[in-house]
Each structure stands twice: as structure tokens, then as C-alpha cells.
N, C-alpha and C positions, 0 to 999 in steps of 0.2 A: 603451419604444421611442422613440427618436428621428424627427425628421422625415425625415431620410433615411431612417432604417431602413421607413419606413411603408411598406407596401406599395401600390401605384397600383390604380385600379381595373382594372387588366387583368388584376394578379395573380389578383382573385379572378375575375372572370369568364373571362379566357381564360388567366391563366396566365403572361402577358407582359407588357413594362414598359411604362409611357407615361408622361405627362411626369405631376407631381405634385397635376396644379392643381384634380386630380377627385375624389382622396382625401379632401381633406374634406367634399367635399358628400355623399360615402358613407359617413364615417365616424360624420356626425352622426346620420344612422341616420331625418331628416326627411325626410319625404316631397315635404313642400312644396318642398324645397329640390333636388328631383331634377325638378321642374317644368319649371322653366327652363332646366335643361338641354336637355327635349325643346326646350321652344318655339323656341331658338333654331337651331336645324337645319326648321323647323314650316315657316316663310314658304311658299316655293312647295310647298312636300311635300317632306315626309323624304328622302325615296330620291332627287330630283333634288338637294336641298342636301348631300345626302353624297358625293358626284362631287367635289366640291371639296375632300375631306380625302384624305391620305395611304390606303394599305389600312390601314396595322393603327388607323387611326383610326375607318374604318369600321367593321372587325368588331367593334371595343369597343365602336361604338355600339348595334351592332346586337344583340349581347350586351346591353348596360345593357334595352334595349330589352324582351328578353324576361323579363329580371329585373322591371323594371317592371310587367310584366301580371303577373307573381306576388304582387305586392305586395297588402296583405292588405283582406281584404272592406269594412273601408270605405273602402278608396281603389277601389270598383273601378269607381264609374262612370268615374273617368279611366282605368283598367285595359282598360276597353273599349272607351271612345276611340281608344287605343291601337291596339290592336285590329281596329278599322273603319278605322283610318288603312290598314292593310296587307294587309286581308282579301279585296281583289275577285283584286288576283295571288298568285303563288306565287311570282313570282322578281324579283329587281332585280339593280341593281348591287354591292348586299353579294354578290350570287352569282355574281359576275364577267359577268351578262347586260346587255350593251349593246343596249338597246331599237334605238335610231336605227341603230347599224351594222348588226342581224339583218334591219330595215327596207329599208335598202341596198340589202343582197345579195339579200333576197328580190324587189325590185321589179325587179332585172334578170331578170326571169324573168318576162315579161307573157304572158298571156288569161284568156280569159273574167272575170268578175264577180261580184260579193256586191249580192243588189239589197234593197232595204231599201222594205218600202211598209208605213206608219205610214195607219191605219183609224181613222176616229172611231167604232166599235165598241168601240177599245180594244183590237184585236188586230192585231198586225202581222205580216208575211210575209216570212221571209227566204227568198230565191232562192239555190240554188250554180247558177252561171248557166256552163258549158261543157259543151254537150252534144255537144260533137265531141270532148269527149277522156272520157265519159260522168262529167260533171260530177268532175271531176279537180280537186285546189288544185295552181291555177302558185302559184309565188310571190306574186304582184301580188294572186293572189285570198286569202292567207293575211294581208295587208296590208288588204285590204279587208275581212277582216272583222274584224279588230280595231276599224277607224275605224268598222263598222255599230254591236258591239257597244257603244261609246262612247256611239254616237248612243241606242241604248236606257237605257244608265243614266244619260241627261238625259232620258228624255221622262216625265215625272211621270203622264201621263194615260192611262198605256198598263198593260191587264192580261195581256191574255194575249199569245203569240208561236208562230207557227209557222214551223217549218224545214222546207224542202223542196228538192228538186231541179228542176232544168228538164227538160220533153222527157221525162216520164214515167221518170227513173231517179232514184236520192235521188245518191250521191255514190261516184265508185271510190277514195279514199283523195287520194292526194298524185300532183303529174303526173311522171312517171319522168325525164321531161328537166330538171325542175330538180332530182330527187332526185339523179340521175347528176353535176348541177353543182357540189352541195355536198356531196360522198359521204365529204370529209374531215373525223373523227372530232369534229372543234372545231366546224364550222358546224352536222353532224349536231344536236349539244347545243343550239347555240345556236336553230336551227328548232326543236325541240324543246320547249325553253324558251318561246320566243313562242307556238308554240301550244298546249301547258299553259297558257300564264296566259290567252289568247284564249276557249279554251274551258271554264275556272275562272270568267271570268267570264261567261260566256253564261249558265252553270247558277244564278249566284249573283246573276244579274238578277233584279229584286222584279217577276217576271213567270211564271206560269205556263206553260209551252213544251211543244212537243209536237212531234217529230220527224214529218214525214208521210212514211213509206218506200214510195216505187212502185222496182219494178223492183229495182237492186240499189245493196245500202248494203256497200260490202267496204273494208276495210283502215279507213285514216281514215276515212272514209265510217262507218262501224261505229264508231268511236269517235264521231264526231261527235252520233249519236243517244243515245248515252250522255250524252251532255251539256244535253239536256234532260230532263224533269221525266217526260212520257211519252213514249210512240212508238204511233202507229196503222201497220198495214200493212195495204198495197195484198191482195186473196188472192193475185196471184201473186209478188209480194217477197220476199226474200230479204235478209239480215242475216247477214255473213259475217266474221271475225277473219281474213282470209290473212296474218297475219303470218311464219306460220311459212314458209309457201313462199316468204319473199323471206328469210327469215333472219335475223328481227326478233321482236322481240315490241314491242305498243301502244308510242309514245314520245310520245301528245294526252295522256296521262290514262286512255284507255279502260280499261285493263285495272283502276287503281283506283277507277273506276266501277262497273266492271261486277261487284267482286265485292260493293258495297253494293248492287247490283239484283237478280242473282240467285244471290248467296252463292257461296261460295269452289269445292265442287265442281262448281259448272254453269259456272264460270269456267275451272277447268282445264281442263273438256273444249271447250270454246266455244275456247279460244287452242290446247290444245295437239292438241286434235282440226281444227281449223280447220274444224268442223262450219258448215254451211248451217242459219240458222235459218228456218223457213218460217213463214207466221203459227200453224200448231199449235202447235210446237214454240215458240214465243216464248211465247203465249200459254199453254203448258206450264210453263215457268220461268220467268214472270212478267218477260220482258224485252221483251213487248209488254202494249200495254194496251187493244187491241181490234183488229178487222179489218174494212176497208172494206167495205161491200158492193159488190158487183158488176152488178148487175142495172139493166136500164136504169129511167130514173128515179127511183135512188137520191142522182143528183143526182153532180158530180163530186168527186174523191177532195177537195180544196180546201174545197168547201162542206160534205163531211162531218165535215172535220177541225175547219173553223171552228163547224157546228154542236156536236160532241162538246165541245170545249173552252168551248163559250158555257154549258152548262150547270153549269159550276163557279167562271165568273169575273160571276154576275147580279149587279150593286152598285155601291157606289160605286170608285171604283178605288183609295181609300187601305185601304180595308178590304181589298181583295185583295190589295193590294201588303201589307199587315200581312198577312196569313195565311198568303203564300211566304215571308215574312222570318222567320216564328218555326218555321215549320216547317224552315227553312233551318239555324236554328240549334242546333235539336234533333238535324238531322242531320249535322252537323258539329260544335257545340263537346261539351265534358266536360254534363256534367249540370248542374251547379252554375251554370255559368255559360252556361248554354241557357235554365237558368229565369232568372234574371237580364235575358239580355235581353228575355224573353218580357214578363218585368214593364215592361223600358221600351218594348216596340211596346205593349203592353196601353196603358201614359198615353199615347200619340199617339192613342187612337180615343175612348178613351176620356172621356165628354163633347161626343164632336163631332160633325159634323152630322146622321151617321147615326144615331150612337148618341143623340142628342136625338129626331130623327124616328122611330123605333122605340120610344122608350120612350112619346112621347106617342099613339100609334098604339097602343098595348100588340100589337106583331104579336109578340113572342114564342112566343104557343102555337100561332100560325096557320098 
């Protein structure tokens, strides 16, 4: 085979030509030498330095890319890297999603707020803060909580998280007047898109989370409790999928959630029944994981939820941040490479401060 005849690396990943200059670094079949390919697209992040290549330069990359994490078990701490580089979204610009224009459009769409109160407990409190539209996301508010979620995967000293609504109701999905603003099929996606990857990574914070549902959690709202770890409910709450009455089915994630919580046929019926889940019935299908009391000096639904949740995140906060992260991983990658990372959160504790003070304490059997 001559060097024109060679085929470019698009043939084999996607089939299509590109210029020849990548051919040999895949032909030599080195791994090391596939390195530098990533690192120079690496500087600010992948996905913002590929904005500046042609499309089909991007989807080559973004092919090489997943050929890369295939690459074999001992390359795979860089396989992982990889990996982690791309793992908190589900969408970029390889998928035609313009973060900053969905930004835009969603922010001419303003009320209410996403309020964000960080505890030296260790536990924090997310607010869906419009109770005149019963905690509905405008636009502005689907903005906002991207920029909270941010704020949580910088705070190192934070374990657990709770979501709730204001004004005793959890959340009614999306607010109809900015749904009715972008009702054409493009933007639909592109909303879509930003809050899959919003609430992809709310779930995939190295934070324990806890949906607190008073009153009602319907459409997105019901997606949204999906998207943390558990859900307490209020006894008179309600948890409801209306998608079907507006003509929809989930477009947060919910419904790919919901079938890892309570499995595929309590899914059918929950979306295509648009069934009312009450705390029995939740707590039947294991899509709740307890229910408030009621009774006076039970203290309020806030300090129940903070107390329930205090009794799983007691320690240091690496150690609980390690313990969402491998169970994270279990629940989402292949097996193989679930234990893999288990063994690299396993060396981060391992040795250190806690695990020094516990062994000289011998509280193991205590």
C-alpha cells in the first residue's frame, strides 16, 4: 500500500477521509504516540478547544476518543482520565450543543431562583425558589442551576445535599410560557440537552442527595427527584410523570432514571399510566426511601431530611465523598472498569488521615 493509498484515520473510525497527517500515529499502533494527540486539544478542555476545528475534524476526534478508552488494560489509568475528562455531561459541541446560545435563549425567560446554602455540617440546601408559578423552571431558573451545580463540584468539604422546593411544594416541571417560547423542535433539543447534562451532573456530584418532596413533584419536577441518590416524602406528596397529558414523554433524564430505581415495569406504568405516586406507593416501588412524619414535634420536614441524611454521611468528608464516587461507578460503568476505579478511590483514603486514626484507635470492631 502506498502512502496515498493509506487509509486516514477517519476511514477506520468513521469511514471518512481527513487529511493524512494522523495516519501514522495510528498506524504505528503506539500508544504513547496517540498521547499527544489528546494533550494538544487538553489546554482549556477538550470540548471547548474542538469549537475551533472544522465538524468532521471534530467527530474524528471525538471517535479517536472513544477508541482511546478501549485501549487495552494497561493503558487504562490514561483510559480513565479520559474518561473523567467527559463524564460529569452527556452532551457538547461533538453533538451539535451550543452551551452559551441554549444559555441565551433560556435567560430571556426570567423568575424566580435556584438558591444554594452551603452548611458547615457538610450539607447543603438547594432551593427551586418560584412558588407563584408552584416552583416551575423559567428559563433563568434552568441557568441557575447549572451555575449552583458548578458551585457544588468545587466545594471539597461538602457531603451531603438536599433538594427541595419553596412554600411547601417540591417542583411542577418547566414554566409553560417559556415552554410555549421555544416550542420549535431545534431549541426543544437543545433545552433538553442543557438539562440532561444539569441534572447528569447533580446526580454525579461526590455528594450524597436527597430529594425532600412536600406537596407536588409533577413533570420535570418528578424528573428532578430522580436525580438525586434518595427522595423522603412529605405523607401528603405526591410524585407524578404528567408527561403524557402534555404529549411528551421525560426529555431531563427522568425516565432513564427511573427505570434504574424502580425497574422497567414500574416505569411503564408510572410514565404511561401518568399514575400519582403517594408515599405508600413510592415507598411500594422503592422510588421513595422514607416518609416524613407528621405529628407535631417531629420537628420540620428540613430538619427531618437533614437529620435522616446525617446518619449516612458521620466522617470525614473525603471518605464520604469516596464512598458516592465508587458506588457511582458501580452504577454506571461496565464491571471491569467500576472495579478499576474502585481501586483508584480505594489509594486516595487509603493511608490517610482517617484511615491512620482508625487504625491506631483499632475502632474497627466497635
Amino acid at each position: 500500500m502506498t502512502a496515498a493509498e493509506e487509509p486516514s484515520i477517519s476511514m477506520i473510525v468513521l469511514g471518512r477521509s481527513v487529511d493524512s497527517q494522523t495516519w501514522p500515529v495510528l498506524k504505528s499502533g503506539g500508544f504513547q504516540m496517540l498521547k499527544p494527540l489528546y494533550n494538544r486539544f487538553q489546554g482549556d478542555g477538550f470540548q471547548s478547544n474542538t469549537t475551533r476545528l472544522p465538524l468532521s475534524s471534530r467527530m474524528v476526534l471525538c471517535a479517536l476518543r472513544r477508541q482511546l478508552l478501549k485501549i487495552n488494560r494497561g493503558c487504562g489509568a490514561w483510559g480513565r482520565l479520559l474518561q473523567r475528562q467527559s463524564s460529569s455531561s452527556v452532551y457538547s459541541n461533538i453533538h451539535g450543543f451550543d452551551q452559551v446560545e441554549i444559555r441565551e435563549k433560556l435567560q430571556a425567560f426570567p423568575g424566580g431562583s435556584i438558591d444554594l446554602l452551603k452548611q458547615d455540617s457538610g450539607i447543603a440546601v438547594l432551593t427551586i425558589n418560584n412558588p407563584s408559578r408552584m416552583n416551575a423552571f423559567s428559563g433563568s431558573m434552568m441557568v441557575d442551576l447549572e451555575e449552583k451545580v458548578t458551585q457544588l463540584e468545587n466545594w471539597t468539604d461538602g457531603k451531603g445535599l438536599i433538594v427541595q422546593g419553596a412554600a411547601q411544594t417540591f417542583c411542577s416541571g418547566s414554566d409553560l410560557n417559556a415552554v410555549r417560547a421555544i416550542s420549535n423542535p431545534q431549541d426543544g433539543m437543545k433545552m433538553c440537552m442543557f438539562m440532561q447534562n444539569s441534572l447528569t451532573r447533580l446526580l454525579r456530584l461526590p455528594l450524597m442527595s436527597v430529594a425532600l418532596v412536600e406537596g407536588r413533584a409533577l413533570g420535570g419536577g418528578a424528573e428532578l427527584t430522580t436525580a438525586c441518590d434518595f427522595r423522603l416524602m412529605a405523607s401528603d406528596s405526591v410524585i407524578q410523570f404528567v408527561h403524557k397529558h402534555m404529549g411528551l414523554v421525560p426529555g431531563w433524564g427522568g425516565a432513564a432514571r427511573l427505570v434504574h430505581i424502580v425497574r422497567s415495569q414500574n416505569a411503564l406504568k408510572l410514565l404511561g399510566g401518568a399514575l400519582k405516586v403517594d408515599p405508600k406507593l413510592g415507598l411500594q416501588i422503592g422510588l421513595a426511601d422514607g416518609v416524613l412524619e407528621a405529628e407535631e414535634g417531629a420537628g420540620t420536614p428540613l430538619e427531618q431530611a437533614e437529620n435522616w441524611l446525617s446518619r449516612y454521611i458521620k466522617g470525614p468528608a473525603p471518605v464520604i465523598r469516596a464512598v458516592k464516587k465508587v458506588v457511582l461507578s458501580g452504577r454506571e460503568l461496565p464491571l471491569s472498569e467500576a472495579l478499576r476505579t474502585e481501586k483508584d478511590v480505594f489509594g486516595t483514603v487509603w493511608g490517610g488521615p482517617a484511615n491512620l486514626e482508625a487504625l491506631a484507635s483499632k475502632s474497627k470492631h466497635k
